[in-house]
Every structure is written in structure tokens, then in C-alpha cells.
N, C-alpha and C positions, 0 to 999 in steps of 0.2 A: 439338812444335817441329820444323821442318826446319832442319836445319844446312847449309850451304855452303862447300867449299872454295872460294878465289875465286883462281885466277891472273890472268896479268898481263892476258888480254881474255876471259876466260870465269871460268864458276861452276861447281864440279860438286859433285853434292849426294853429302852423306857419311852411309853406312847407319848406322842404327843398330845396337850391336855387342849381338849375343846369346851368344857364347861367348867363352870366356877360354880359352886353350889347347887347344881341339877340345872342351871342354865348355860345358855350359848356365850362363849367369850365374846364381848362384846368392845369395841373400839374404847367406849369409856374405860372399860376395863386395864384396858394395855394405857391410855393414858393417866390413870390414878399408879400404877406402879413406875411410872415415867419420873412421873411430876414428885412420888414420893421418894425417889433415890435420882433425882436428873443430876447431880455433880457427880455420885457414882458411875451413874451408866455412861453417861455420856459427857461431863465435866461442864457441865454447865450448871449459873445458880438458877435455880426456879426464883421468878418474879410474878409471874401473875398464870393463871390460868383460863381461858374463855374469855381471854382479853377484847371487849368491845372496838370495832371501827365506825368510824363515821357512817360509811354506806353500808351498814347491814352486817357485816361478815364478821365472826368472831376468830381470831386465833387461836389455837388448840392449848397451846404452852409459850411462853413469851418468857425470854430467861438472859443469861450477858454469860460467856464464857472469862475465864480465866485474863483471857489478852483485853477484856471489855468491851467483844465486839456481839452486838446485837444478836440474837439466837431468838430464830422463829422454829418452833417444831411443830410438825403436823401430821399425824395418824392416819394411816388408812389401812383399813377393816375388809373393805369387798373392794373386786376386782374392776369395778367400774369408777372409780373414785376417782377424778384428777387433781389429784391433791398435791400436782408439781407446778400445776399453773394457776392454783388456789394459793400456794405459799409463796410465789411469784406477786400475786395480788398484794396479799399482805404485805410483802419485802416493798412494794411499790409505797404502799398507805405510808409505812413507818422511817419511811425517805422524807416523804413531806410531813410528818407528825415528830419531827425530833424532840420538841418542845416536851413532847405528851411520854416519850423515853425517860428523858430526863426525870419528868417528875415523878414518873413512878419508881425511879431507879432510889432516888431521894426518901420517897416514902419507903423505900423498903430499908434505907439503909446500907445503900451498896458506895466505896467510899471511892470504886477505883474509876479513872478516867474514862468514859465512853469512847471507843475508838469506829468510825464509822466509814474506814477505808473497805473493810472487808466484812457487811453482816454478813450472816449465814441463814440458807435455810436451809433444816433438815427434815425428810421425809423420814419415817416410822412407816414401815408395811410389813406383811407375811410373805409376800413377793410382790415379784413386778414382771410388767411385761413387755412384750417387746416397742408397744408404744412409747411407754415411761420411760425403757433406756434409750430410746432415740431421739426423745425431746430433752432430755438431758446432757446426750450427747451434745446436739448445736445448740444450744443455749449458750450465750454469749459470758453466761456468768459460774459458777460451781453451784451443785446443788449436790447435795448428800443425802445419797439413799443407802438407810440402812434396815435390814432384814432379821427381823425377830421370831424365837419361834419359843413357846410355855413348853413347859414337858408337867409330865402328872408325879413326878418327884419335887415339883416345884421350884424347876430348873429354867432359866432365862437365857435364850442364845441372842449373841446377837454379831451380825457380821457386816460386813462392806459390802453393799452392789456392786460389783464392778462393768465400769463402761469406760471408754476410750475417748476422749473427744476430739470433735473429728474438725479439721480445718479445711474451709473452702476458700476455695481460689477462685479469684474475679470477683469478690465484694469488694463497695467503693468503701476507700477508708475517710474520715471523718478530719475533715480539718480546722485547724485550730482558727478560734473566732467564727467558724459554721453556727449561727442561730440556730439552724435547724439541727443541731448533732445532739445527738440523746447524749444525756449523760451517764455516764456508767454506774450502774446498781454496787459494783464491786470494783476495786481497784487491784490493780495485778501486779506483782511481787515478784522476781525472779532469783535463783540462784547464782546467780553470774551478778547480779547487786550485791547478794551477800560478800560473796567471794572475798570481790573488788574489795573490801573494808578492810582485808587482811595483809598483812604482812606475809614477804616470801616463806618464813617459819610456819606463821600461820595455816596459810592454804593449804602447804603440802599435810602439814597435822590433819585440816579437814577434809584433805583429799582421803586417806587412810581413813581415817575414821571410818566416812562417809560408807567406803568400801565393806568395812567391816561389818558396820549397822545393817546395810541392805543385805548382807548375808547372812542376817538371822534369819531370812523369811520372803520368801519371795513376793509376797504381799507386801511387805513393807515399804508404803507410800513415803518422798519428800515433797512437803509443804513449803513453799518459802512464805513468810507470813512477814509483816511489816516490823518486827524487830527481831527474831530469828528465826530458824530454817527447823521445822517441825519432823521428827521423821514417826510417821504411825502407824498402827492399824486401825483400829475401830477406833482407839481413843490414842493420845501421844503419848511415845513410848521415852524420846528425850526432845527438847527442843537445844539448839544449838544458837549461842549469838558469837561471829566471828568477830575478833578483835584484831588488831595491830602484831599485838606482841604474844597474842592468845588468845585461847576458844572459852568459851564458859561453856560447861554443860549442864542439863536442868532434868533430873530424873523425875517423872514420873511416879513417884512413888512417896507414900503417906510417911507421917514422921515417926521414927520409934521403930519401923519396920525393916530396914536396911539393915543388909548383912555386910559389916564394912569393917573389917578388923583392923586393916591400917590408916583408917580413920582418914583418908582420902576425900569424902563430901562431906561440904557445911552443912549441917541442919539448919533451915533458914526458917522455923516455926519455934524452937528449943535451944538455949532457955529466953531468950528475946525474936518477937518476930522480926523479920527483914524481908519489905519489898523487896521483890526482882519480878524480872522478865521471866514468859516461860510457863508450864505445868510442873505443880508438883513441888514436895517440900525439902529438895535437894541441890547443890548444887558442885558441879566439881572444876577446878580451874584446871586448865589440861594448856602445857607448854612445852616445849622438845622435850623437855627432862624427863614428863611424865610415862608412867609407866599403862600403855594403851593396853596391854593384855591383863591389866588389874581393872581399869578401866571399864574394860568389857564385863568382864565378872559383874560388876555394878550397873550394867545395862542389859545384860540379860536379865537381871531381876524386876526390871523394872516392863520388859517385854512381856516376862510370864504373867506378872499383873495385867496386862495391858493388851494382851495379844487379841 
């Protein structure tokens, strides 16, 4: 990515920053600005840092997102580093360590339910190469790399790797009561579950939507996640949960900051808080009645943030 400063009739391009006080940015480095803003950058709560394993291996950032699903993040610095099948390891350990989740989640204070259908791991790198996107690619499970870059105005980029995952044909499939069948790291979600929850009203609302959302951007990923349908870039821009009779929508976006004149979302932080599903301290009940092109107005803002 080139970054630009822009004054008031010119542009001028801002280097990218390689040192931090006459030294080389170093991997700690990018992980102490992680771990000091991780529900910013990335929405996730920081829980521990250089989390110990049994065999030897520490985890870089060990944190629980929003929906309480486990979050391993792990840094890589130089181009030799396999730190997709290093946080694979880990995601392996903290399968059979639920106990040792738990109580650190406790000591920290965290109140929300551990949900352990979907952990995540995320890679952190400067790039990646074509080994990294192809062991990503078959990887039976999601793994999310994402690509960071410092500038010397003390600018932080940060974007999606994108990779395609690729399906083979003639793998034996796993049948049920197989002793020998692995158990799956991650549990898979679709959108056609979601759907299914809705009413004829409903779907067609989330059919439209849906359309509208993915035409902010063509980057614009859908997640279906275990209680609703995420749609993001780097971080989620709205999460959707389909109802019967109607959609809840969940912006992305912090309390007090929404431009909302017809007062359309609940603030769910102000003046009492209120669990829900979802990112973000918004939320908008959307029914035939509702007016989708206000609607929009309301999720574009929450994309700008978010993109």
C-alpha cells in the first residue's frame, strides 16, 4: 500500500517506517502495539500475552472476541517464519487445555460465555508468500492472515490477505461413530441455516440487504458465524441475526458516535447496558416497514470505520 500525506494542493508520499528509535522494527514491536489497542485493531479483548504451553511453546497474544470465541494471534517478523502451522499447534494445545481458558478468562474478569464452536487463529505479517497462501488455502479450517504495514507519520495499515479456498474432490468423508475421525478444530456455519430461521418477509428483507451491503465494496466478506451472518472487512462492518418476523442489525460502531437523526438504533451501552449478539454498541430492528435506504446511511458509517 502507498500512503499519502495530502496538503491543501499537493500529495506527498509517507515512507514506510523501519525503525523505532534508531532501531529495526522488530516483531515485539508490532506485538506490544497489537496487544496495546487489540479490541481496536482487531476487536478482540487482550487476556494474556506470551501465554505458556505445556510442551515448550508460548503464544504470542491469547485474547476472546466479542461472540467469546477463543483468539490466538501470532506475529510474524521475517519471511521464513511458519507461523500458520505454529498457531495451528497452539489452536491444537487450547482444544485439549479448555480448563486452563477458562480460568484465565475468570482471572481476568471476562463475564461472557466461552463459545468453542469457532476459535480463531490469526496471523499478523508484513506479507506472505505463496507457501503461506496455499497452506491456508487446504487447510480444513479458516485461518486469517492479516497484513500490516508502520508508516513514519505513525500510521498503521492493516488489510485482509486474500486467498480462495480450494476444494478437493476424492477425499474420503468421515463417518459418523468413526473412532478414527479427527475431530474438527472449527465448526462450520452456513448461510442457508441462517436463512432457513426467517420468515417469507424476512429473507426477502435479507436478501436485499445482503445485496446492498456487498455493494459497498467489493472486498466485502460474509461470515456466517454461530448466531449471525457477519458481513466484513478487516474488522465487522454489521453482524445480521435473521428472525421470523425480522432482522436485527448490529453496527459496528462505538456509542455516542453515530449519526442518526431519526433515531432509528438502540444504543445498547447508553444509558443502561444491554447484552446482545453481534459487534458493536448499536443495534437496528429492520421489518417490511423499515426504511433500507436510511438504513444504509447507518451502515455506511459504520463501513468507514471499519473498512
Amino acid at each position: 500500500m502507498i500512503l499519502f500525506e495530502v496538503g491543501q494542493d499537493s500529495a506527498k508520499q509517507v515512507k514506510p517506517m523501519t525503525t523505532v528509535n534508531g532501531k529495526k522494527v522488530l516483531e515485539r514491536d508490532i506485538q506490544k502495539i497489537f496487544e496495546g489497542s487489540l479490541h481496536e485493531i482487531l476487536g478482540v479483548h487482550f487476556l494474556a500475552s506470551e501465554y505458556a504451553t505445556s510442551f515448550g511453546g508460548r503464544m504470542d497474544t491469547l485474547g476472546i472476541d466479542d461472540e467469546g470465541n477463543p483468539c490466538i494471534v501470532e506475529y510474524k517478523k521475517g519471511q521464513n517464519e511458519n507461523v500458520i502451522n505454529q498457531g495451528l499447534s497452539y489452536l491444537r494445545w487450547l482444544l485439549d487445555h479448555k480448563d486452563s481458558f477458562h480460568v484465565l478468562c475468570q482471572q481476568k474478569g471476562v463475564e461472557k460465555e466461552v463459545q468453542w464452536d469457532a476459535p480463531r487463529v490469526i496471523c499478523v505479517a508484513e506479507s506472505y508468500n505463496k507457501f503461506d497462501t496455499d497452506t491456508a488455502d487446504l487447510l480444513p479450517i479458516k485461518i486469517e492472515l492479516l497484513r500490516y504495514q508502520l508508516f513514519e507519520n505513525g500510521m498503521l495499515t492493516l488489510d485482509t490477505e486474500s486467498y480462495q479456498k480450494v476444494k478437493i474432490s476424492g477425499m474420503p468423508k468421515l463417518e459418523a461413530g468413526n473412532k478414527e475421525a479427527i475431530e474438527p478444530l472449527q465448526q462450520t456455519f452456513t448461510l442457508e441455516e441462517h436463512i432457513a430461521k426467517g420468515g417469507p418477509n424476512s429473507r426477502k428483507i435479507f436478501a436485499d440487504l445482503r445485496e446492498r451491503i456487498l455493494g459497498l465494496d467489493q472486498e466485502m466478506q460474509v461470515e456466517p458465524k454461530k448466531l449471525y451472518v457477519a458481513f466484513k472487512m478487516t474488522r465487522n462492518v454489521v453482524d445480521v441475526v435473521v428472525q421470523k418476523p425480522k432482522l436485527w442489525l448490529f453496527l459496528n460502531v462505538k456509542t455516542g458516535t453515530l449519526d442518526d437523526p431519526e433515531g432509528l438504533a438502540q444504543d445498547l451501552e447508553t444509558p443502561v447496558k444491554i447484552g446482545h449478539w453481534g459487534n458493536g454498541d448499536y443495534r437496528v430492528e429492520i421489518t417490511s416497514q423499515t426504511d433500507l435506504d436510511y438504513v444504509m446511511t447507518l451502515v455506511k458509517q459504520s463501513y468507514e470505520m471499519n473498512r
